[in-house]
C-alpha positions as MATLAB code, in Angstrom:
seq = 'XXXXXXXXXXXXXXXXXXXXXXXXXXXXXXXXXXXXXXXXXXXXXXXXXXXXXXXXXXXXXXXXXXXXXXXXXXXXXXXXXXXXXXXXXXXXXXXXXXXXXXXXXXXXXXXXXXXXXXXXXXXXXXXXXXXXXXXXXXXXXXXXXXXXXXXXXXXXXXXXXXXXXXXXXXXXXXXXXXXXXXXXXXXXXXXXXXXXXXXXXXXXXXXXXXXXXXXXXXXXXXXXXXXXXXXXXXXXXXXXXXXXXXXXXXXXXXXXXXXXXXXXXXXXXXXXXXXXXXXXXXXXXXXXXXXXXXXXXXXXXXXXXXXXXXXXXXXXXXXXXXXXXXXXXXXXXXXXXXXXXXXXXXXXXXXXXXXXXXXXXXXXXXXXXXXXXXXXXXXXXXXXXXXXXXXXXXXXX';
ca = [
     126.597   93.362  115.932;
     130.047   93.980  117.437;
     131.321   97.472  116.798;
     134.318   97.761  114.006;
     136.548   99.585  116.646;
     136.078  100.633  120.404;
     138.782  102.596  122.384;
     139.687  104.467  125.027;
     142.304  107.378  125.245;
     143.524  108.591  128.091;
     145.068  112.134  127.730;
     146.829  114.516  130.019;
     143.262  115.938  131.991;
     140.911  114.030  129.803;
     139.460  110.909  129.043;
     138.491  109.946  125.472;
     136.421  107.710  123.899;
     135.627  106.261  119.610;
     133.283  103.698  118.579;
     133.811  102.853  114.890;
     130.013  100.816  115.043;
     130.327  100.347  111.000;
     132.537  100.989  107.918;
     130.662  101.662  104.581;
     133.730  101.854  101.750;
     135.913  101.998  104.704;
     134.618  105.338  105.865;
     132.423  106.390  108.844;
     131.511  109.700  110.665;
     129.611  110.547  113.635;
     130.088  113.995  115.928;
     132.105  114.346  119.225;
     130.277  114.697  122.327;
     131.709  116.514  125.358;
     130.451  115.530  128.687;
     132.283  115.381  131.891;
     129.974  112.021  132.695;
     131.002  110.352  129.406;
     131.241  106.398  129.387;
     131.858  104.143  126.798;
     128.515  102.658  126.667;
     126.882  105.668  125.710;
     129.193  106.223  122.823;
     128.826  102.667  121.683;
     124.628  103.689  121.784;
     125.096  106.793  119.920;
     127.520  104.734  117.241;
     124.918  102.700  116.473;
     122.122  105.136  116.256;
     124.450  106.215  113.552;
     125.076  103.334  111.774;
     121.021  102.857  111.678;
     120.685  106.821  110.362;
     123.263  106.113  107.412;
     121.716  103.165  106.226;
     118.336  104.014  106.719;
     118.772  107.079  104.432;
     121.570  105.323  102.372;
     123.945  107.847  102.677;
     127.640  106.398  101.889;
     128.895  106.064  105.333;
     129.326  103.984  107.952;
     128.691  105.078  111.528;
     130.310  106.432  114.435;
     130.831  108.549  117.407;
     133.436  109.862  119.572;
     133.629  111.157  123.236;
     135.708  113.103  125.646;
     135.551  113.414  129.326;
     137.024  116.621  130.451;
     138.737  117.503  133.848;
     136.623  119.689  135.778;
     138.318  123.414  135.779;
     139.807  123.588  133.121;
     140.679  126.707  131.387;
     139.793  127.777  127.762;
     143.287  127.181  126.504;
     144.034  124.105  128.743;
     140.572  122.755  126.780;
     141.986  123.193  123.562;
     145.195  121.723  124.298;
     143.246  118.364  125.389;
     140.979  118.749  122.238;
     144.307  119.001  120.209;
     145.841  116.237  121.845;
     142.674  114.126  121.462;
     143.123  115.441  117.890;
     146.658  114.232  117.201;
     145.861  110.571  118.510;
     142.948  110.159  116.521;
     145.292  111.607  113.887;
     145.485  107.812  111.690;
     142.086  106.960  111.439;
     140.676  110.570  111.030;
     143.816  111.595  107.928;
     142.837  107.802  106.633;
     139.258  108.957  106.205;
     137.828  106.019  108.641;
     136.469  107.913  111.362;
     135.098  111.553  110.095;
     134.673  113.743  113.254;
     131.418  116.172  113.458;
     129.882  118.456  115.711;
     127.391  117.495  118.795;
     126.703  118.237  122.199;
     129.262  120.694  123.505;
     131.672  120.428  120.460;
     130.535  123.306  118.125;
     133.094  124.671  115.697;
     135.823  126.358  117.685;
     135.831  121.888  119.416;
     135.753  120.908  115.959;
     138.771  122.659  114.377;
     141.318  121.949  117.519;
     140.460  118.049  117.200;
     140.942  118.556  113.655;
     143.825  120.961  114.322;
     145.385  118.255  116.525;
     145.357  115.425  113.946;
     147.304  117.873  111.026;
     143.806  118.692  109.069;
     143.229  122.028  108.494;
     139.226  122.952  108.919;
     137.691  125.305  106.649;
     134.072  127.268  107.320;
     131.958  124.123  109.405;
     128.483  124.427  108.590;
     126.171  124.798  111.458;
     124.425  121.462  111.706;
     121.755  122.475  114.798;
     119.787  124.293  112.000;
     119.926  121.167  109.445;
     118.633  119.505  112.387;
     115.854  121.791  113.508;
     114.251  121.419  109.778;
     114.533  117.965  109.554;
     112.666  118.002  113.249;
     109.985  120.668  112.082;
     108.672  118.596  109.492;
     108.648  115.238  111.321;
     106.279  117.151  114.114;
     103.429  118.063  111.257;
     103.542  114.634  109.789;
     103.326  113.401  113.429;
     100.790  116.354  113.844;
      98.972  114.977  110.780;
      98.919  111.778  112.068;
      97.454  112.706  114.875;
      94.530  114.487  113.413;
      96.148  117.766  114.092;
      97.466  119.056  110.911;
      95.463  122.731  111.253;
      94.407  122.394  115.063;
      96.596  123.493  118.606;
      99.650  121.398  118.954;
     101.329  121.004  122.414;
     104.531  119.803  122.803;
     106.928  119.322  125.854;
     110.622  119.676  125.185;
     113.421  118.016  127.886;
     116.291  119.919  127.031;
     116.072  123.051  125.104;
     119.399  123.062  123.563;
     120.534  125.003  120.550;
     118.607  122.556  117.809;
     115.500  123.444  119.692;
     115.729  127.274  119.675;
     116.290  126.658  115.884;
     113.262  124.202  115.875;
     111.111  127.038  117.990;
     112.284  129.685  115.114;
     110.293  127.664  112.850;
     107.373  126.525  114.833;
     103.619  128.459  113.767;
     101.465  130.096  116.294;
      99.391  127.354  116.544;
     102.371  124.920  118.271;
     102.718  126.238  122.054;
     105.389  124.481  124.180;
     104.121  123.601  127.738;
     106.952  122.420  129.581;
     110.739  122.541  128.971;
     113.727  121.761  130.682;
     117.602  122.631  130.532;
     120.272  121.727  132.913;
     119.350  124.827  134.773;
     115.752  123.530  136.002;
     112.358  122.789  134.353;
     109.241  125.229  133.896;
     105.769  124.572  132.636;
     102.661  126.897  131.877;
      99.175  125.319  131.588;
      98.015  127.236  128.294;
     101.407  126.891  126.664;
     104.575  129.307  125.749;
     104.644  131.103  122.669;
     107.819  129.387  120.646;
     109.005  132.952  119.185;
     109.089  133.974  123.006;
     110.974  130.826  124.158;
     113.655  131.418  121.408;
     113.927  134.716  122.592;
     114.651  133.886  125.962;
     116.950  131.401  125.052;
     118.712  133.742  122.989;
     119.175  136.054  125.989;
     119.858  134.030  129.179;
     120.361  130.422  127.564;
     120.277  127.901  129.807;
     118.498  130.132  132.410;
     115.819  130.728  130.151;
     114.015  128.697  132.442;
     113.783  131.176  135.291;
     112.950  134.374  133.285;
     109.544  132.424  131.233;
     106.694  133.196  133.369;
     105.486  129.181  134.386;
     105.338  126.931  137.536;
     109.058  125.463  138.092;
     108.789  121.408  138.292;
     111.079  118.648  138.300;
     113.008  117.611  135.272;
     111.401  114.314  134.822;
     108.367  116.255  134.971;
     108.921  117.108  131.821;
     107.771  113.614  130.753;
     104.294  113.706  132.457;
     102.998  117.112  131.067;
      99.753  116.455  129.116;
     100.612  117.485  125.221;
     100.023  115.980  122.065;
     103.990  115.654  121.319;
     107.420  114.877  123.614;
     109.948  115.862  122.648;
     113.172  114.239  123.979;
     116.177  116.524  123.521;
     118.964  115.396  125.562;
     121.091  112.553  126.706;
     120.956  109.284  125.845;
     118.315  106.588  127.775;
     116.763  109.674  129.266;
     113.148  108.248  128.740;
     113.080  105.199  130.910;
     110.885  102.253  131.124;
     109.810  103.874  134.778;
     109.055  107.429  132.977;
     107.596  105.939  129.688;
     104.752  104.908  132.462;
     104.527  108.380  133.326;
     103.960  110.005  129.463;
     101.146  111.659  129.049;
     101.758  112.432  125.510;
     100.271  111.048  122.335;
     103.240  111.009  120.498;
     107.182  111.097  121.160;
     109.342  112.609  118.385;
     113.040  112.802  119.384;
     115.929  114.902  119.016;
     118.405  113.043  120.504;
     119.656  109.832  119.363;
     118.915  106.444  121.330;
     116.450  108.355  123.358;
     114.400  105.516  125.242;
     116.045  103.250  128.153;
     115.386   99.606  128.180;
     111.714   98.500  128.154;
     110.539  101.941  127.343;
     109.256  101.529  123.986;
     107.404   98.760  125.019;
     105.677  100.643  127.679;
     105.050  103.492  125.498;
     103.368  100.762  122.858;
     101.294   99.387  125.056;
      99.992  102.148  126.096;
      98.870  103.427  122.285;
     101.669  106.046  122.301;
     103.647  106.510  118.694;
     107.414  106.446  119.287;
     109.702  107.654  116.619;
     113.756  106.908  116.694;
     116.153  109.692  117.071;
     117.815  108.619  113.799;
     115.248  109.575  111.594;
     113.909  112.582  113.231;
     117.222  114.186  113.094;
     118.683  113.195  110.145;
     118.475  116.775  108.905;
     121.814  116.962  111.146;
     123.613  115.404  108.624;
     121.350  114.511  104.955;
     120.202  118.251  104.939;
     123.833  119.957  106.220;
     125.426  117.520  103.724;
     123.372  118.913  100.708;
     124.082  121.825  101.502;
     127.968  121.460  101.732;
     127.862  119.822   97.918;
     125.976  122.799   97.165;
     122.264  122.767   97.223;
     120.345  126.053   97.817;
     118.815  126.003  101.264;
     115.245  126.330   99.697;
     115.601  123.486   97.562;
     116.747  121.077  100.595;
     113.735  123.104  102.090;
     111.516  121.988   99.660;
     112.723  118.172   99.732;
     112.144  117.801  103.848;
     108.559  119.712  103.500;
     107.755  116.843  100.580;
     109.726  113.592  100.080;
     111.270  113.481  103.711;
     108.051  114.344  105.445;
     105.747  111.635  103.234;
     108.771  108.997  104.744;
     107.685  110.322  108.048;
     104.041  109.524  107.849;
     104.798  106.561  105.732;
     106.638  105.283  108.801;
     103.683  105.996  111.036;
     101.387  104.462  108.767;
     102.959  101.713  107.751;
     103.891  100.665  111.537;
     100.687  101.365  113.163;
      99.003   98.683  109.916;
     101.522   96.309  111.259;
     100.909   97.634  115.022;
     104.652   97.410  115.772;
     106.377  100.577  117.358;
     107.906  103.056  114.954;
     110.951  102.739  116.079;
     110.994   98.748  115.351;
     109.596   99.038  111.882;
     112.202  101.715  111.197;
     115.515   99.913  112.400;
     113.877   96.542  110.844;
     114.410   98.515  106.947;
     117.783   99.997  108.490;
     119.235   96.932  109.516;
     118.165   95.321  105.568;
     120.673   97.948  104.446;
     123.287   97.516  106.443;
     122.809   93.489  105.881;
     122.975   94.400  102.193;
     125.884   96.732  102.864;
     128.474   94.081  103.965;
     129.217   93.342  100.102;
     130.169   96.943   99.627;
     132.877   96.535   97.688;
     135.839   99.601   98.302;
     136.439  102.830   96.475;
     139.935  102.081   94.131;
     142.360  104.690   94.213;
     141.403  106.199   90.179;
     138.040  106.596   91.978;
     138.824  108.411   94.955;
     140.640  110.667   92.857;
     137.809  110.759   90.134;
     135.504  112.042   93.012;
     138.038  114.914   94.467;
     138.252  116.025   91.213;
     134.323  116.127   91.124;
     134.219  117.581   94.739;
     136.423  120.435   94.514;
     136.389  120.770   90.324;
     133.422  120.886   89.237;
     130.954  123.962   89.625;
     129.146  123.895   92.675;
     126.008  124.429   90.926;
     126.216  121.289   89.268;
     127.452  119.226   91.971;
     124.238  120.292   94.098;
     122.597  118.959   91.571;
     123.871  115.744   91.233;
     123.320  115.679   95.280;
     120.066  116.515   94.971;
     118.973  114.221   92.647;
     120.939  110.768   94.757;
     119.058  112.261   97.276;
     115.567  112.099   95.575;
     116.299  108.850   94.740;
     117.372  107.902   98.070;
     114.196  109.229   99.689;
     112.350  107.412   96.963;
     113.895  104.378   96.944;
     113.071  104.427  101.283;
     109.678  104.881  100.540;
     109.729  101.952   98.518;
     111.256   99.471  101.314;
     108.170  100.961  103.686;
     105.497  100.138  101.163;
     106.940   96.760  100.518;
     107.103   96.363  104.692;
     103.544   97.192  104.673;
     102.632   94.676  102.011;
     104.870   91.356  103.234;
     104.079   91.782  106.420;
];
């Protein structure tokens, strides 16, 4: 499917990119990456990876992604100024509502606000999505785990690119998880018996990047980060990182991404052939934007804990099941029910003006308490309805 809207903006010191993929009520959203190696191909990628996400989850949106290539040397204000500018020529389509900008790699909040800054939209408190993420992540490892037959046993897990969601995601991780090898951009490190996650996040907390250097372990190669024997990979970075070449390399039972569009060309197909379960980016991250979304229409955080330890973890496993009964790769089975949605989706009739008013009025009217709970219950049924659409995969297949 051709994308709604692909361009490229060239700015004073910057290169820009925006891939509208899909328009649900002629809206879509999707976070701004920041990469001085940016092309338009992998923003097209990531686009669709949200389109899948949204429909897959049936959240109201269409999907998207945006990009910028800075100038190498620039200062902190000279980065602003091209975020600004960026801002202000995005400016229709962002003040129209059809492209919603969000955080991602190298765009946290202080990105955020001068892109939003730039198009004439002021930007109140952003929530810190990289936590969202991390819980949606944590419980897609234990039904993985589960799957696996190691729901109470030692879990090992490799991690290429230990970037903020996965010091969140290490926060959260038991004694019983150890991580064996990790990368960042500063190197790769691996330890036989495993680091302890609390002692990973505290590294990361103190050196960041260089975290690498300070953990007691063997220094490797980046890509072999791939290769180290563990129950779970866990792919963290860029897109296509996991190529058909390295997929041959996985010793892994399992590979449970972070980042979106994860696996090169022919790499699923090597990792299915050779027994190993492969999950797509899009649903082990949706936490990034189903679980930060509840809680920005105000849902308590232990309540949107409670729905990704239950309902969103049983999709997980359903997934697995249901894909390994039809011995097709996870991720196949999974963009086979998104693409149904989005198929379904192309009748989607427009909001009318009364009701885009009707639902400001709700949005910034109403109590929040009741609002989360109207979001919490379209997002029961959403989860519900998903698990439906598996079951009925499982049983026409």
């Amino acid at each position: 499917m051709d994308p709604c809207l692909s361009i490229r903006i060239a700015g004073d010191r910057y290169e820009g990119f925006v891939v509208v993929d899909s328009l649900v009520g002629d809206t879509s959203a999707g976070g701004v990456r920041i990469y001085d190696d940016l092309e338009l191909a992998e923003i097209g990628d990531l686009a669709r990876e949200m389109s899948l996400k949204y429909a897959l989850f049936r959240l109201p949106r269409g999907g998207a992604k945006a990009g910028l290539r800075l100038a190498p040397g620039l200062s902190g204000e000279e980065r602003l100024h091209a975020l600004r500018d960026f801002g202000r020529k995005l400016g229709p389509i962002v003040r129209n509502g059809i492209y919603n900008p969000g955080m991602d790699m190298n765009c946290g909040p202080t990105e955020l606000r001068a892109i939003y800054a730039g198009a004439g939209i002021p930007l109140g408190p952003v929530t810190d999505t990289s936590w969202f993420t991390a819980l949606g992540v944590f419980h897609a490892l234990e039904a993985c785990a589960a799957a696996l037959g190691r729901e109470q046993g030692r879990v090992t897990v490799a991690v290429e690119g230990f970037g903020s969601v996965a010091r969140h995601l290490a926060a959260r991780l038991p004694d019983r998880y150890r991580i064996v090898a990790l990368s960042t951009v500063a190197g790769a490190v691996r330890h036989p018996t495993g680091f302890e996650p609390q002692r990973v996040m505290a590294q990361r907390d103190a050196h960041g990047d260089d975290l690498v250097t300070q953990l007691d372990g063997e220094s490797i190669d980046l890509s072999a980060v791939f290769a180290a024997p563990v129950d779970i990979l866990i792919p963290a970075a860029r897109t296509r990182s996991l190529t058909a070449e390295l997929a041959g390399t996985v010793a892994a039972r399992a590979v449970v991404p972070i980042a979106n569009a994860p696996y090169g060309d022919g790499a699923v197909d090597v990792l299915h052939a050779r027994g190993i379960v492969c999950l797509p980016g899009y649903v082990v991250n949706v936490g990034g934007v189903l679980a930060s979304s509840l809680y920005d229409q105000g849902v308590p955080r232990p309540a949107i804990e409670k729905l990704f330890a239950t309902r969103y973890r049983d999709v997980v496993a359903q997934l697995v099941h249901v894909a390994a009964s039809r011995r097709l790769p996870v991720t196949v089975l999974a963009q086979e029910l998104a693409t149904r949605t989005i198929a379904a989706r192309a009748t989607f009739r427009p909001r009318s003006l009364p009701e885009r008013i009707y639902e400001r009025f709700l949005r910034h009217r109403l109590p929040r308490r009741w609002r989360g709970a109207q979001a919490r219950r379209r997002c029961v049924r959403a989860f519900d309805d998903l698990r439906v659409s598996i079951d009925a995969a499982g049983r026409n297949a």
